[in-house]
Structure formats: structure tokens, C-alpha cells
C-alpha positions in Angstrom: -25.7 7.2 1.4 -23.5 8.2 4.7 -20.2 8.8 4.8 -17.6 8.1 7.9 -14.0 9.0 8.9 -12.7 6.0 10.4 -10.0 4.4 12.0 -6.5 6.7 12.6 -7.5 9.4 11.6 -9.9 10.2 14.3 -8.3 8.2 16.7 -5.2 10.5 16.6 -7.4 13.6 16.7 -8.0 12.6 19.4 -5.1 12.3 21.1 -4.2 15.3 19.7 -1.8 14.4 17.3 -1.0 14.9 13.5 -3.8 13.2 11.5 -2.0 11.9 8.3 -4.1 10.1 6.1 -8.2 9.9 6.6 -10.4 6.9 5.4 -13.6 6.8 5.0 -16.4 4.0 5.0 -19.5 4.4 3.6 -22.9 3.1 4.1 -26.0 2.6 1.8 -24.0 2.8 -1.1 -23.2 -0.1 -4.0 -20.4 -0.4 -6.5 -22.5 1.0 -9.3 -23.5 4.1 -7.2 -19.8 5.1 -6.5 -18.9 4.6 -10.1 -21.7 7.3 -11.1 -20.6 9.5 -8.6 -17.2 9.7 -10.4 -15.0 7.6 -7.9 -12.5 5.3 -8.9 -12.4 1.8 -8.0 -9.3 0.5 -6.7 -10.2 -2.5 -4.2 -8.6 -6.0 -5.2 -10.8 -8.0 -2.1 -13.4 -5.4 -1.6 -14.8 -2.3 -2.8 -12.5 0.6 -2.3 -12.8 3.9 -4.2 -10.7 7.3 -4.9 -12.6 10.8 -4.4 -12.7 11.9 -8.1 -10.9 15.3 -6.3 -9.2 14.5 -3.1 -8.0 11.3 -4.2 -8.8 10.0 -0.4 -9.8 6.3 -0.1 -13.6 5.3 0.1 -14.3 1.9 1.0 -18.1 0.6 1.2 -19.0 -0.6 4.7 -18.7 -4.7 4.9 -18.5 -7.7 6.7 -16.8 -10.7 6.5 -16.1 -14.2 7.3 -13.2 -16.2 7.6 -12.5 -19.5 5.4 -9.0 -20.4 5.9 -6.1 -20.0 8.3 -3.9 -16.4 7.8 -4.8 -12.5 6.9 -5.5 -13.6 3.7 -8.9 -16.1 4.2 -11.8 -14.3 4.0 -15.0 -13.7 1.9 -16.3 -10.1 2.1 -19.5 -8.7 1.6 -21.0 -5.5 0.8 -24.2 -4.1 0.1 -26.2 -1.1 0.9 -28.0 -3.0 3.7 -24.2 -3.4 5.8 -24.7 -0.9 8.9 -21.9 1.4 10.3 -21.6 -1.1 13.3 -21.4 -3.9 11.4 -18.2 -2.6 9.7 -16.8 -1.3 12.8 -17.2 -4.6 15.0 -14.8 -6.2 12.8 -11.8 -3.7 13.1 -9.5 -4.8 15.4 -9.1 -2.5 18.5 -11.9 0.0 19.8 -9.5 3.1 19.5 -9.6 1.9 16.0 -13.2 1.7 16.0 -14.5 5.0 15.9 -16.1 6.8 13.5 -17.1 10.6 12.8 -19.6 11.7 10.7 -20.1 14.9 8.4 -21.1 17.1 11.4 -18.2 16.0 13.4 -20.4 13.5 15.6 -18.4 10.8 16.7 -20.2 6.9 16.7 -18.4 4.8 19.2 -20.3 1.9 20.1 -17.8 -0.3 21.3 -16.2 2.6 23.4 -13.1 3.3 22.2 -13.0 6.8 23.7 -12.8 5.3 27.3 -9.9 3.1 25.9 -7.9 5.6 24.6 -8.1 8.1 28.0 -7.2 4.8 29.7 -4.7 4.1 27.3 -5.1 0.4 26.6 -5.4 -1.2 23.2 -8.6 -3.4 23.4 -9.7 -5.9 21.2 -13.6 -5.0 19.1 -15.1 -8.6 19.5 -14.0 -12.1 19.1 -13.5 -11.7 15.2 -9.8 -10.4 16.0 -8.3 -13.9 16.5 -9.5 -14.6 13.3 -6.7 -12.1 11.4 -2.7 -13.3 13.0 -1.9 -9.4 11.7 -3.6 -7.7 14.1 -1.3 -9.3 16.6 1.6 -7.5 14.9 -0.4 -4.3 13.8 -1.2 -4.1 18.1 2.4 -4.5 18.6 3.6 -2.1 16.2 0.7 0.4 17.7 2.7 -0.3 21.2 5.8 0.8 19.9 4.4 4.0 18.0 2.3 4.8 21.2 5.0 4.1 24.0 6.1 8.1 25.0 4.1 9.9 27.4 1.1 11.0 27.7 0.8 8.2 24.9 2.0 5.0 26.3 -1.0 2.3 25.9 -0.8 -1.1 27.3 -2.6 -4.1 26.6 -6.0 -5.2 27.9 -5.7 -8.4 30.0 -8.6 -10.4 28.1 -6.2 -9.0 25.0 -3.2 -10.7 25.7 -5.0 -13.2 26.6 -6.6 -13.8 23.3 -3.3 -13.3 21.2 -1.3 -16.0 23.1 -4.7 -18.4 22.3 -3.9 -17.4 18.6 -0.3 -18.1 19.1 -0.7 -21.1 20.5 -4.0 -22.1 17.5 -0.5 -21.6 14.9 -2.0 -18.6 13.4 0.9 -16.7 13.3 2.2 -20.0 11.5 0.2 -19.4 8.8 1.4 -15.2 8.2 3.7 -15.4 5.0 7.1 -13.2 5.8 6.6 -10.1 3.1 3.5 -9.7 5.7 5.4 -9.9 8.9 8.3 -8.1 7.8 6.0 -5.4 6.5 4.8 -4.6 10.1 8.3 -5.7 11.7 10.0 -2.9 9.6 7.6 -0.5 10.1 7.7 -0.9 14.3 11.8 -0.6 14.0 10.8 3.3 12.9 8.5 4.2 15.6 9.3 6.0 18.5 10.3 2.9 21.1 11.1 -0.2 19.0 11.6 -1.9 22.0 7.4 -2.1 23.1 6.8 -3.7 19.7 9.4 -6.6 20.6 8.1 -6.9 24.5 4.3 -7.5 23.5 5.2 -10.0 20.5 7.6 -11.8 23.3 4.5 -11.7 25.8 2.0 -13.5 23.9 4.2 -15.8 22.4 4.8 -14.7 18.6 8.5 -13.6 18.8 9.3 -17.4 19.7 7.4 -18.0 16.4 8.3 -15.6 14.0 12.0 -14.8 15.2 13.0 -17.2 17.5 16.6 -16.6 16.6 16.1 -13.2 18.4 13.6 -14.6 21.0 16.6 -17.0 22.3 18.5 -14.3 23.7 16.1 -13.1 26.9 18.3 -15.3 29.6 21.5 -15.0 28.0 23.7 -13.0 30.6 25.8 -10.1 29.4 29.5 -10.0 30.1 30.4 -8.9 33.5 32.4 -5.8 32.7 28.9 -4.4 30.3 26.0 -4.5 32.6 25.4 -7.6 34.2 22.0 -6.7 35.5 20.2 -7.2 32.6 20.3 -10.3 30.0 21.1 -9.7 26.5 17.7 -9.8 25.4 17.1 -6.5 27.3 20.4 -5.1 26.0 19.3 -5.2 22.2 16.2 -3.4 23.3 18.1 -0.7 24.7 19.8 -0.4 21.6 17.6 -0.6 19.0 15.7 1.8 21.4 18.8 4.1 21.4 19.2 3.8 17.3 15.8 5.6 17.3 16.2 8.2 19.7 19.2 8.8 17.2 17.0 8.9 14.1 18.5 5.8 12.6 17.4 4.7 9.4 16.0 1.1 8.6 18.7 -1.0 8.2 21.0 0.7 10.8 18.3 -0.1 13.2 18.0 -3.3 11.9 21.3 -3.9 12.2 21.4 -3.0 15.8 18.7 -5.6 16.7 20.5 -8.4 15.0 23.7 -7.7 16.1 24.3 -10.4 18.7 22.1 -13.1 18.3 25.0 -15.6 17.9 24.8 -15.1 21.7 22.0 -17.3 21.9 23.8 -20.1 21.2 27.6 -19.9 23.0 28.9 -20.3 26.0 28.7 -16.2 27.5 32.3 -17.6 29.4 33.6 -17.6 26.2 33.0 -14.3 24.7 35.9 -12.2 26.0 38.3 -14.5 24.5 36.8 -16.1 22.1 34.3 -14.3 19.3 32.9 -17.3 17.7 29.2 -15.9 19.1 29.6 -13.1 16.0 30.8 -16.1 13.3 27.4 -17.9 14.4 25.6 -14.9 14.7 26.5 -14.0 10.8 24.6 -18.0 10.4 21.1 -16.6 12.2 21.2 -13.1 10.3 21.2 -15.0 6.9 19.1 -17.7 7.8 16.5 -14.8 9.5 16.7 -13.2 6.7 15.9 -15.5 3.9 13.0 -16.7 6.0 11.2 -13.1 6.7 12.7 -11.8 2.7 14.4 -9.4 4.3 15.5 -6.5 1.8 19.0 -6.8 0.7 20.3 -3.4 2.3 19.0 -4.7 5.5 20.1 -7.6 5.6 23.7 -7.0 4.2 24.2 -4.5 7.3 22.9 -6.7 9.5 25.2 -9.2 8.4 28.4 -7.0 8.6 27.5 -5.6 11.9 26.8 -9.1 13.4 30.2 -10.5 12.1 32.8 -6.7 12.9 30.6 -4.9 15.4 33.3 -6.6 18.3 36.0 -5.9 15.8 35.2 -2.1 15.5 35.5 -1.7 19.2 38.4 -3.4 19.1 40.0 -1.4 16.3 42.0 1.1 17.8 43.9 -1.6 19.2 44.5 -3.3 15.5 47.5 -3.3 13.4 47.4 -1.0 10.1 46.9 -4.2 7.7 43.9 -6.0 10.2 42.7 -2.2 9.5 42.9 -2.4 6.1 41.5 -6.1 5.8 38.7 -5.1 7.6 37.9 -2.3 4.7 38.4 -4.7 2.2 35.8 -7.1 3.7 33.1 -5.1 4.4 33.6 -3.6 0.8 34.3 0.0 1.9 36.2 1.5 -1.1 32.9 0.9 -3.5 30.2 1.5 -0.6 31.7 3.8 1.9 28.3 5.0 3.5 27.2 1.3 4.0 30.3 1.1 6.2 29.8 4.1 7.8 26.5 2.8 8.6 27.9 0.0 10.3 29.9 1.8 12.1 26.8 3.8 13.7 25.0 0.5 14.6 28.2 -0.4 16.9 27.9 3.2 18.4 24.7 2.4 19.1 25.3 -1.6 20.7 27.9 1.2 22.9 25.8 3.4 23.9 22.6 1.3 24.3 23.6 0.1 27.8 21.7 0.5 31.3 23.4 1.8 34.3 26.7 2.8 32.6 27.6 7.0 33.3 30.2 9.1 31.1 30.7 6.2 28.0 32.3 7.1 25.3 32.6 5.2 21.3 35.5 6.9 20.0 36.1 4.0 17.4 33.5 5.9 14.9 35.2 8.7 14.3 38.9 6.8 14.2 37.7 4.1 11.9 35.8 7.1 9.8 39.5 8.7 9.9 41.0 5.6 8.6 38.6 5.0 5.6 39.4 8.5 4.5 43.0 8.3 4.8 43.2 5.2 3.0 40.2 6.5 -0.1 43.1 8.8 -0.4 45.3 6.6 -2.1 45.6 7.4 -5.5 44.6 4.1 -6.7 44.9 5.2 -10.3 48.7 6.4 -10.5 49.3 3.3 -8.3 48.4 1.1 -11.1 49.8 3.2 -13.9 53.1 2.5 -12.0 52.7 -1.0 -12.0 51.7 -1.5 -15.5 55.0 0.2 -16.6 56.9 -1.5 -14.8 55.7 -5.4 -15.0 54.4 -5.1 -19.0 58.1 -4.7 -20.1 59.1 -7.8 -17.8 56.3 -10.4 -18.2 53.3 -11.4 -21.0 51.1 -13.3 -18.2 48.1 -10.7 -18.0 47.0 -11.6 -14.6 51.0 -10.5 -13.3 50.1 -7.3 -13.7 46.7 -7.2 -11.9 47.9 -9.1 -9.1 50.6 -6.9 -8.3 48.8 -4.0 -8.8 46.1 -5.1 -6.3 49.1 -5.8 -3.8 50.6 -2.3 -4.1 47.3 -0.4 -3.7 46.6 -2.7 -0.8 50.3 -1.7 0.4 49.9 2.0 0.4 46.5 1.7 1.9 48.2 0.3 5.0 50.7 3.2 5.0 48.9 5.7 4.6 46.9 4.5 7.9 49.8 3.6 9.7 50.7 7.3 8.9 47.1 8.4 10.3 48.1 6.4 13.6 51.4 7.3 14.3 49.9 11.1 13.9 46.9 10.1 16.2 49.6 9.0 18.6 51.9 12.0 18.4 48.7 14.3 19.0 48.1 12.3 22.1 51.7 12.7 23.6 
């Protein structure tokens, strides 16, 4: 029995970054023999075991062979008489491929170590066109891998093979908890941006979000930055929601903010905003299809339909103010609006060629929630009830007007925060 790191672990190490998690294989060893060793089993497909101490994952060296289309059709085996290399040729990129043993030897037969000083993800052997995942695992690695001295790119013969497995329907056959697994997990790395460029090279973004993939081609407004199309814009600002730290559904809320774009005339969009009603239409229907979770998606769905409305806003009227509160449910989730209001910040600031910008509609529209949270919502309706009970019997009187009085003093009070925004400025 031999044990192996494998995988990350060593592949980081030697780039010289943080290892996080290690995994080991380990050959010449059965099911039985682990179990009397103390490990515990925790492998659904194939044997995997925890350290009876460390807790770190142990999984018996195997091969396997596919049976049916997707990540999910294949028979494994493992025995004692499965080799290291034999484990190793089916992983999916060489970087990924090599191992180190107890004295800190590393095995690299398919040379991996060349790879990653050239930087370029590589596929093991032909048995990668047989999982669709690894084409989203390689993009995700593009994405995570994309700052310097760590940008990779992809290996001709690569690409090559992943727009053959594109093209077999492979990616047809992923189901969505699977793709948006990966999807959400490149929207956190470093440069989302990569992850969306290699799935749009080889073909998958037409097949897994096509609703996004539309917009490469679409022209941006002239008075934005008509040298790029909108396609590139959302990169830039899903790329800027990172370099801000975003979390997940901010940033996933920048990326779907203007796919209605895909699908209107671009003549139309200064004067007309129908683009964000049918972009709210592609969010949902994107959504359903990959199972987006509900906080994404909800934020996705707001920012699509008032990201053009925010900009807008310090041009509004107090009650368009205060309608637009109501309808993105900002009195009971306050932060989820705020949040909205960051992913238009950063569909501002994620332009190209565009000096000295400047989104002062966050911290106005931040102002205005405040000011109208203010309201004392409570004595409002203890007024009301006073004064209708006496006059009427009909138990919804009293609620209506109640509602309308809050919604009242809401307006004034940020029609108070504007006229004192305009006096500061005078």
C-alpha cells in the first residue's frame, strides 16, 4: 500500500500558492484493508475514505469507463492491481495530474510540470471528452488562474476537443444543479470574465446560457463606449464586481443585468427601456432552467428590471422614489436593495475607455431609503385607526388608509431629503 497527494494540492504548491485541501489516492489497497486500518468510508460511486485522525479524503486508485452520455455515466473499478498512472490518465488536465509521494517525489508522467511553467491547461488523454464537466471545471480554472504570473491559456488540441464535445451535445446532457455548481463558483474567482470567454470559445455558453451568449454583437449606446459590444461590457462588469469583493448574487446580478439587450432594437434604448422589461423575462426563464438559488435570482431580477431606473433616480419625482422602494420590497429587505444598488455601481463603473466616472445615485438612493425607514410607521397607523374606527365598521377602511398615509409621509420625508440635497448644492 502507497499513498499519493494528488491533484490541487500539489499543483498549487507549485505555483506557490496556498494549498487548501489535499487528496490523496492510494494504491495496492482494497476496501476491506482501509476499513482495518480505521478509515471511514464515505464514497457513494467509488471508494473514498476519511483518515481516522486528519479527517483528509483517501480515495483508492481506479479506472473507469463510460456507459452513458453526462458526468454521471460511468462504471468504476478498483482493486489493488489499479497502478498510480492508471488513476492519473483519467484526470482531466496534466497540472491536475501530478502526484507526490511520502518523500516529497513528485510522479508526473503526463508532464504537467512543463504545462504549468508554460501556463496552459492541457487535456491528460482522450478520456476527457468523455466527462461535459471538465469543460466547465477548465473554464472555472481560467477564471481562478487569470492574474499574473498565473494566467493559463488553453492548449490548441484542447479547445479543439471541447468544441467536438459541444458540438457531440455533451454539454446537453449536464443537468443545471451541476452547471450552476461550477458557474457560481467561477463568478468568485479572481477574473469571472476568463470563465465566460473559454465557455463562449468552444461553443458551451451558446448551450448552456444562450440568453447571455446573445449579447456578443449587440452595440452599446453611443454616449457608454461604443468600441466594445455589450457582451464585452458585462464582462467588464462582473470583472469589476470582483475586484470589489462582491458577493454571489451581486455578482450574479451584474452579469444578468442586460440581457434584454439581446433582443431589442439598441436605437431604442435611450428612449425607450423595454430591453430591461424583457430582460426581467430571460433572468426568470435562466433561472428556472439552471435552479438558480432564490437570492440570486431575485437580485438578478430586480437589477435587470431598475438598474436603468437607479441611474435615473436623481432625476425622479419623490413618489416614482418611493414606488420604486415599494417594489423592490425595501422596507422588509433593506440590504437586498442595497445590494442592488451596488450591482448598478458596478454596470457604472465596469466600462472601458471612460476617465474620472462617477455613480453618485448609490449613496442618494441609500440616503432616500433611510429617510423614508424613518417614518414612524407605527404612530402613523395609530393615528389612522383613531380616527376612521369611530367613522366607519368596514375593516379594510382602516387598512387602506393607513397604507396611504404611511406611503404619504414616506414621500415627504424624501422630498424633504431632496430639497435639503438641493439647498446643500446652492
Amino acid at each position: 500500500m502507497k499513498t499519493y497527494v494528488v491533484g490541487g494540492a500539489v499543483r498549487d504548491a507549485l505555483l506557490g500558492l496556498p494549498v487548501q485541501d489535499r487528496d490523496y489516492v492510494v494504491v495496492g489497497a482494497t476496501p476491506q484493508h482501509m476499513l482495518e486500518l480505521g478509515y471511514t468510508p464515505v464514497g457513494k460511486d467509488f471508494p473514498v475514505f476519511l483518515h481516522p485522525k486528519t479527517h483528509e479524503e483517501y480515495a483508492l486508485a481506479r479506472t473507469e469507463r463510460k456507459t452513458a452520455a453526462g458526468y454521471k455515466g460511468f462504471v468504476f473499478h478498483t482493486d489493488a492491481s489499479v497502478t498510480l498512472e492508471q488513476d492519473l490518465v483519467r484526470r482531466d488536465l496534466t497540472i491536475n495530474a501530478i502526484a507526490r509521494d511520502e518523500h516529497g517525489v513528485l510522479i508526473d508522467p503526463f508532464h504537467g510540470q512543463a504545462d504549468l511553467q508554460a501556463r496552459v491547461f492541457r487535456h491528460v488523454s482522450a478520456a476527457f471528452e468523455e466527462d461535459p464537466v471538465r469543460i466547465l471545471r477548465l473554464a472555472r480554472f481560467a477564471a481562478r488562474f487569470s492574474q499574473a504570473p498565473h494566467a493559463f491559456s488553453v492548449a490548441p488540441e484542447t479547445m479543439d476537443l471541447m468544441k467536438k464535445m459541444v458540438a457531440a451535445g455533451e454539454v446537453d446532457a449536464l443537468v443545471p444543479e451541476r452547471v450552476w455548481q461550477e458557474i457560481s463558483r467561477g463568478l468568485m474567482e479572481a477574473k469571472p470574465s476568463r470563465m465566460f470567454e473559454v465557455l463562449r470559445e468552444c461553443g458551451a455558453l451558446h448551450r448552456l446560457m444562450p440568453e447571455l451568449a446573445a449579447l456578443w454583437g449587440v452595440p452599446q449606446p453611443p454616449k457608454h463606449h461604443p468600441e466594445i459590444d455589450t457582451g464585452m461590457h458585462i464582462m467588464l462588469v462582473v470583472d469589476y464586481a470582483a475586484q470589489q469583493a462582491c458577493t454571489l448574487p451581486i455578482r450574479f446580478a451584474a452579469l444578468m443585468h442586460d440581457l434584454g439587450k439581446g433582443t431589442s432594437d439598441p436605437e431604442q434604448w435611450p428612449r425607450h427601456h423595454g430591453h430591461e422589461e424583457r430582460g426581467i423575462e430571460l433572468v426568470k426563464a435562466l433561472c428556472a432552467r439552471l435552479k438558480v438559488p432564490t437570492e440570486c435570482r431575485d437580485l438578478a431580477i430586480m437589477t435587470a428590471r431598475d438598474h436603468g431606473n437607479v441611474g435615473r433616480s436623481q432625476e425622479m419625482r419623490p413618489a416614482t422614489l418611493q414606488d420604486m422602494l415599494e417594489r423592490n420590497d425595501a422596507f422588509r429587505k433593506p440590504q437586498r436593495f442595497l445590494d442592488m444598488l451596488q450591482a448598478a455601481e458596478c454596470d457604472c463603473f465596469g466600462r472601458a475607455g471612460l476617465d474620472n466616472i462617477q455613480f453618485p445615485q448609490r449613496v442618494f438612493l441609500t440616503r432616500v431609503l433611510t429617510a423614508a425607514q424613518a417614518v414612524d410607521a407605527g404612530a402613523i397607523a395609530q393615528q389612522v385607526l383613531i380616527k376612521t374606527t369611530a367613522e366607519s365598521s368596514d375593516a379594510k377602511l382602516p387598512a387602506q388608509k393607513i397604507a396611504e398615509a404611511i406611503r404619504l409621509a414616506r414621500i415627504d420625508a424624501i422630498r424633504e431629503l431632496a430639497n435639503s440635497l438641493s439647498s446643500d448644492e446652492t
